[in-house]
N, C-alpha and C positions, 0 to 999 in steps of 0.2 A: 182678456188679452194679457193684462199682469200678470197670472199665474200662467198663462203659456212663455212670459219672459223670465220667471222664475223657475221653470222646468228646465227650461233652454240654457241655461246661467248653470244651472248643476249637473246638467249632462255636459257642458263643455267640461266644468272642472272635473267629471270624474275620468272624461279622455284624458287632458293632462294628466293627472294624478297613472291613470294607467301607464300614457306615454314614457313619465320620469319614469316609473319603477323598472319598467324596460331596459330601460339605459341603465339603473342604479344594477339591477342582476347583470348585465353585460360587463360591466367594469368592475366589476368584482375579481378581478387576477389573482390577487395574491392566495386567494382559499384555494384554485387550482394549480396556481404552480406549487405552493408548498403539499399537497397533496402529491401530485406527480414525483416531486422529490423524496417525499416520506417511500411513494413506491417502490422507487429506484435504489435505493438504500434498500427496503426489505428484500429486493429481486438479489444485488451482487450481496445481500449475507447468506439470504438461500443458497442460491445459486454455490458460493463458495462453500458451505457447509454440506451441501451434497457434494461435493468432490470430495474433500474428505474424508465424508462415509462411504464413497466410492473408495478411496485409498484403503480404508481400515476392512473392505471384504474382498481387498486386491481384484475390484472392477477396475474396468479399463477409465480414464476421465474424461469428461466432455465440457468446454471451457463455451460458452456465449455471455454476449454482453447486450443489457439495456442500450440500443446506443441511440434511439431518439422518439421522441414523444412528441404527436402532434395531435394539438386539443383543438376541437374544432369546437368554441361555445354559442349556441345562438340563441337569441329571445327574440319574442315576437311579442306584440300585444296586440287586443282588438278589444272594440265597443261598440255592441252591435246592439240595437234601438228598436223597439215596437211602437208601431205608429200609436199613437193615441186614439183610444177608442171611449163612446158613450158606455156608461151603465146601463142600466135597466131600463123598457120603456115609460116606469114610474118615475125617471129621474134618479139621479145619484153624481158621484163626483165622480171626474174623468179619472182613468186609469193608466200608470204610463211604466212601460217597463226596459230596463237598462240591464246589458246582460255582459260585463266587463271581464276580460281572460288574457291572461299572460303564459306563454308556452315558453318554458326556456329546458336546452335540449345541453349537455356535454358528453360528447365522444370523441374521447381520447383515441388517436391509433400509434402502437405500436411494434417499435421496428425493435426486431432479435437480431444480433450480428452471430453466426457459428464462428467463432478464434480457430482457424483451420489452416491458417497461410506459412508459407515456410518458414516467414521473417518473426511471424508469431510466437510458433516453436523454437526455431534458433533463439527467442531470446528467454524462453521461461526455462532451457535447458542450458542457459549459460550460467557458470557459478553468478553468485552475487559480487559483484564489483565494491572492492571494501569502501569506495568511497560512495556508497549507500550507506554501507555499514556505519562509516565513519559520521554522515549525519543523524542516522537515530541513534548514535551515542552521545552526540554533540548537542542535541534537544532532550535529552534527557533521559529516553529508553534507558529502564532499567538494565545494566551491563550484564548482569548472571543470564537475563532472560533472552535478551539480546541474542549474546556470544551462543547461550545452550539453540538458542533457533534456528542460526545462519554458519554456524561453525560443522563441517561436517566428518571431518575427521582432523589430527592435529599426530603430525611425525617427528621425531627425533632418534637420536642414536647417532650411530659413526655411519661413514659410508662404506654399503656392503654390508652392514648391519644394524638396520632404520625399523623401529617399532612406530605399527602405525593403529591409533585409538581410534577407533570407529563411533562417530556418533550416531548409535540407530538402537533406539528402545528396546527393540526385538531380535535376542541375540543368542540363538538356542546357538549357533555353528559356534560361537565361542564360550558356550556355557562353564569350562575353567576358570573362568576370569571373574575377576571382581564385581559383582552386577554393577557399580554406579563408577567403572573406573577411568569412562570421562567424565564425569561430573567433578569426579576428585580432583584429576587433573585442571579442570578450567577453574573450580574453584581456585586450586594452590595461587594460577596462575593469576589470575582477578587481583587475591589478595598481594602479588607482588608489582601490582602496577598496569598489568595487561591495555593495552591503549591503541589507539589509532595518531599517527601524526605526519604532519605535513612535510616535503622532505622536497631539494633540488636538488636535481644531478646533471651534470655538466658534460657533455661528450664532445669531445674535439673532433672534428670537420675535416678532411685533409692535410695536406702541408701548410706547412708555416709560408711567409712569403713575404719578400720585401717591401718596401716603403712605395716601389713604383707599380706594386700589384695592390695598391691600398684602393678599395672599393670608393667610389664617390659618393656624393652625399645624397642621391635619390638609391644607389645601391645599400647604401648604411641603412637609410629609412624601411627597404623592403626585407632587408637582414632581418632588421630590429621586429619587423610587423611577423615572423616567424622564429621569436626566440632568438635567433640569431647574434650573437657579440663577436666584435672583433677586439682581442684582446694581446694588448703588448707584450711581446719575451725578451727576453734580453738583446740588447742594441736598438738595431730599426727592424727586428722582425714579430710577424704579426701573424695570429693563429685564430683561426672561425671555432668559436664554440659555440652551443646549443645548447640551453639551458632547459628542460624541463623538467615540471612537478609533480610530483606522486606520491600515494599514500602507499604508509607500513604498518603492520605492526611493530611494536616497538614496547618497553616498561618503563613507563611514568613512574619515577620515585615519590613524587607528591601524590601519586594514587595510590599507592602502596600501602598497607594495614599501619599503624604507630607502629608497630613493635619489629616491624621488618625494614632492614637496612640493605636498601637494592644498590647494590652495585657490582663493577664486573668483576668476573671472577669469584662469584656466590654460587652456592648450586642453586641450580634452576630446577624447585619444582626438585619431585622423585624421577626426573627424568634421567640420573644418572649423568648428566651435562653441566659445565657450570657458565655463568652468565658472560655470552661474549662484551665484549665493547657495545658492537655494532647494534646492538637491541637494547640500552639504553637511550631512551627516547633526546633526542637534541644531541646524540654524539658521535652522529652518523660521519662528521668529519674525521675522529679518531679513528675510525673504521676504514677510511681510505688508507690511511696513513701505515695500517697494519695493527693496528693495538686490537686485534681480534683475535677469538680464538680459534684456531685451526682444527679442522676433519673432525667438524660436527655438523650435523642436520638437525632443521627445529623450520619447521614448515608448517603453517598454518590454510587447512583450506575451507572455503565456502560451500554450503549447498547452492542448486540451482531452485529458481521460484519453484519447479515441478517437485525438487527436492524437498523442499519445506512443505509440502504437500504431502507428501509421502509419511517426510518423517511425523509429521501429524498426527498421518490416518497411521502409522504404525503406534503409537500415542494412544488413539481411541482404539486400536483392536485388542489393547492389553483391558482397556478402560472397562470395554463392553464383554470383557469375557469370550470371546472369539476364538479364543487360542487358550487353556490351561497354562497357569503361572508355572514356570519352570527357572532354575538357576540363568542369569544372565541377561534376563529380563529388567528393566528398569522403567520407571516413571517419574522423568525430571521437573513434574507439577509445573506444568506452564498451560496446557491446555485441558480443559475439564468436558469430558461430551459423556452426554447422557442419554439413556433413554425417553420418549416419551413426550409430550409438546410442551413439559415446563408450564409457566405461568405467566404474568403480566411481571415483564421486566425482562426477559428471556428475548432468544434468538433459536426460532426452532424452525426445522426444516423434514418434507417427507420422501422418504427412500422406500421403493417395493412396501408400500401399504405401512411403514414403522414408521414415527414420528420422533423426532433426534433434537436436540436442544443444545444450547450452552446459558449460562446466568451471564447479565451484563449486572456487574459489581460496580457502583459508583467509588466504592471503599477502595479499590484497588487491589484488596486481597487475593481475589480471582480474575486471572488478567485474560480469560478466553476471548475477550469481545476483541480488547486491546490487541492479540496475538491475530485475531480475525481480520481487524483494519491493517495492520503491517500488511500482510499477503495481498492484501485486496489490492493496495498502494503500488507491490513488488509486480505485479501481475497486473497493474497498469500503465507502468515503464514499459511494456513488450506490446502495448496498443499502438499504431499509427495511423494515423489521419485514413491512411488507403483502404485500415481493415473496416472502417466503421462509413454510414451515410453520414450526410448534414447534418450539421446540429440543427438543436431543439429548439419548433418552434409552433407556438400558440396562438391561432389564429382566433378575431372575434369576428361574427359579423352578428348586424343587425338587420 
């Protein structure tokens, strides 16, 4: 009977022992969410890098998104026992057998969203709003790389005779032209300060009005909760302003190269223009004032997210030889795509049977990865709650 109490005593412990390890596999989270995430990250760099090479053989584009992952993990255990049986009819020792199994199963399901809604479109075809701009310059996005990615064309001249520079790689319709002659330009412009800054402007409200039309103090408070100021003129009369803020371009002199003295009335750049008031940055008040210069044009415009897409894939059609080099053509080395699936440290993705890559460069020399997260980022400012299901969630059972 002691050795049936010592058999009994090591088969309960190897149930527990099974039991725990059940439990110990089920609570294991963190190996499948960060796995899920590793995926989700490989999906929107494919995914984006096929558009791309959809842009660079002028295919039409097709935009979905990862939008939720639900992992279903379950473990089972069992311990399942043979009765104890005699040996031989000569005698021998009892024989006892223990047959311990743990089944743990994960199936992930995922949901595809198609980006196909009006609100979707309306936003990857609206220029980029410089106060995007304005933060990936304010963290530190390189400015040449920046300006050359989101700047789509940039106009000056007199009115009635406005030269407008087209930012677009691929430029056989004006093949006279200087092949890099917006690069020149944005460079000039960079080195003389080029910048983003913060500005308020002030618009009067109606008429002025007197002391017994003065708004009360729950009216003040709802002014105020709307920009709104009420601001004294001379005597006892009193005028509704509205104050709001917005960004411009504008020339920082402290960004300016050492050796160039930005102020107005310098020529601007080979644009044949020279520096009004009003675009040295912080003197937007001399500018009301009139200290500007008259009957010139100097307008800066953005691409749209789908823009930046384009101008990409127009980027890698030069890259990939698609098109025969011709005068007018340029390559402003921001984006690097390649044939072929690259190696370990790469970003590659397949198109009609060809395998396409970019290098993720920790050095920073080659900034395709970098130039990849901007778009991904721009192109999920135009996601809402309504285009995508529930979020993500990872269910255990035991």
């Amino acid at each position: 009977m002691a050795a049936y109490g010592a058999v009994a005593r090591w088969l309960a412990a190897a149930l527990v022992l099974v039991v725990l390890a059940s439990c110990g596999v089920a609570d294991q989270l963190s190996g499948h969410t960060l796995e899920y995430n590793a995926q989700a990250e490989l999906i929107k760099d494919q995914n984006l890098l096929v558009n791309i090479v959809r842009a660079a053989y002028r295919r039409p584009l097709q935009f979905t998104d990862l939008s939720s992952i639900t992992g279903n993990v379950s473990v089972s255990g069992t311990a399942a026992f043979a009765l104890p049986f005699w040996g031989s009819r000569g005698g021998g020792q009892r024989l006892f057998e223990a047959t311990p199994s743990i089944t743990a199963t994960n199936s992930p399901i995922y949901t595809v969203s198609v980006l196909n809604t009006k609100e979707f479109y309306n936003g990857i075809l609206t220029p980029i709003s410089i106060q995007s701009l304005s933060y990936y310059l304010h963290i530190g996005f390189p400015k040449l790389l920046l300006l050359t990615l989101l700047i789509s064309e940039i106009e000056y001249g007199k009115p009635g005779a406005v030269t407008q520079i087209n930012n677009a790689p691929h430029q056989r319709e004006r093949s006279k032209q200087e092949a890099n002659v917006f690069l020149d330009l944005l460079k000039r412009l960079i080195a003389m300060g080029l910048s983003v800054e913060d500005i308020s402007e002030t618009t009067r409200l109606g008429a002025p009005f007197g002391a017994k039309n003065y708004p009360d103090a729950k009216q003040v408070a709802d002014l105020d909760a709307q920009n709104i100021r009420v601001v004294p003129l001379n005597g006892s009369r009193f005028q509704l302003e509205k104050v709001t803020s917005t960004l411009r371009f504008c020339f920082d002199p402290k960004d300016a190269d050492e050796n160039l003295d930005v102020r107005a009335g310098m020529k601007l750049g080979e644009t044949g223009l020279v520096m009004p008031a009003d675009l040295i940055c912080g003197a937007k008040e001399k500018a009301q004032k009139g200290a500007t210069a008259q009957n010139q044009v100097f307008d800066i415009h953005t691409h749209s997210t789908e823009g930046v897409i384009y101008y990409l894939g127009g980027i890698a059609r030069l890259q990939l030889g698609l098109v025969p080099p011709a005068t007018g053509d340029f390559d402003p080395d921001v984006f690097h795509l390649k044939e072929g699936s690259g190696g370990p440290g790469t970003i590659s993705a397949s198109f009609e049977g060809k395998d396409y890559h970019i290098d993720v460069d920790p050095t920073g020399t080659d900034r395709s990865s970098q130039v990849l997260e901007l778009v991904t980022e721009l192109l999920a400012q135009n996601n809402s709650a309504k285009d995508l299901p529930a979020s993500s969630v990872i269910s255990v059972s035991r």
